[in-house]
C-alpha positions in Angstrom: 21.1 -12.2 62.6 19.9 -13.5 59.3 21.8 -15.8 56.8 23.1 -14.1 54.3 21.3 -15.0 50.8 22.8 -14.5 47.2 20.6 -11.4 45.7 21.0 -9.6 42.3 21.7 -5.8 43.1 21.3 -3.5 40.5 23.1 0.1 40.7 22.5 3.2 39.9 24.0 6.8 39.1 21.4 8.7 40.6 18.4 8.9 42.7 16.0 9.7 39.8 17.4 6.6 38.1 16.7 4.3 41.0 13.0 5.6 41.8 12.1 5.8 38.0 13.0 1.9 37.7 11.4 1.6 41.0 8.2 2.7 39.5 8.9 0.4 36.6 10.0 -3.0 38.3 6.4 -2.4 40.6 4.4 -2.0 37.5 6.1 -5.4 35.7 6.0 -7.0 38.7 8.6 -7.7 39.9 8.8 -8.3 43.8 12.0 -6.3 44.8 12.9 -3.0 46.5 15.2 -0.1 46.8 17.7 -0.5 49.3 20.9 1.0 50.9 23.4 0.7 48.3 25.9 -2.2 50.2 29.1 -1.0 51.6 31.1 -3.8 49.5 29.8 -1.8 46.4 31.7 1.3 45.8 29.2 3.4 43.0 26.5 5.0 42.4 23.8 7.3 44.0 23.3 5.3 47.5 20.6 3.5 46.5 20.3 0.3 44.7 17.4 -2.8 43.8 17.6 -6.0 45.5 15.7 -8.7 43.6 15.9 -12.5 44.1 18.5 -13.8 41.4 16.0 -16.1 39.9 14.3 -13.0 38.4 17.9 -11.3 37.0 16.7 -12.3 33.1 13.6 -10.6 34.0 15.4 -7.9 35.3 17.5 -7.2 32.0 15.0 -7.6 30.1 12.6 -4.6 31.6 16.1 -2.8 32.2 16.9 -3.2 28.1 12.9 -2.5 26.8 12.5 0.3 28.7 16.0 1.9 28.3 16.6 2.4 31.7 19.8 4.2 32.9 21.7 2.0 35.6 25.4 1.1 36.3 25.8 -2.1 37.3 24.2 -5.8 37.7 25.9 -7.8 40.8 25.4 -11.2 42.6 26.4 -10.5 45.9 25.3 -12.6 48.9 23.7 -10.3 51.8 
């Protein structure tokens, strides 16, 4: 089993959200993915990004200039 690491995880309402900023966070570069949407989170479409949280101002940042829809921001260590 691997040791659990502390990740940013972004939500989202719907599938169309989550693959549009998919296509998005690819094209800026960032190095995350969609994932399962973890069982401690509660929200959302099922789906959700996992990115390293050194990356998380990054992350607003592309989320804020490109108006992306998206629910939540966590730190959660998975």
């Amino acid at each position: 089993m691997r040791p659990k690491k502390l990740q940013c995880i972004i939500t989202f309402q719907t599938t169309t959200e989550a693959m549009k900023f998919e296509e998005i966070a690819k094209a800026e570069g960032l190095k995350g993915r969609l994932i399962p949407l973890p069982t401690v989170i509660a929200a959302g479409c099922g789906l959700a990004w996992k990115e390293d949280p050194k990356d998380k101002v990054l992350l607003e940042r592309v989320l804020k200039e490109r108006n992306l829809l998206y629910d939540k921001i966590y730190e959660l260590e998975i």
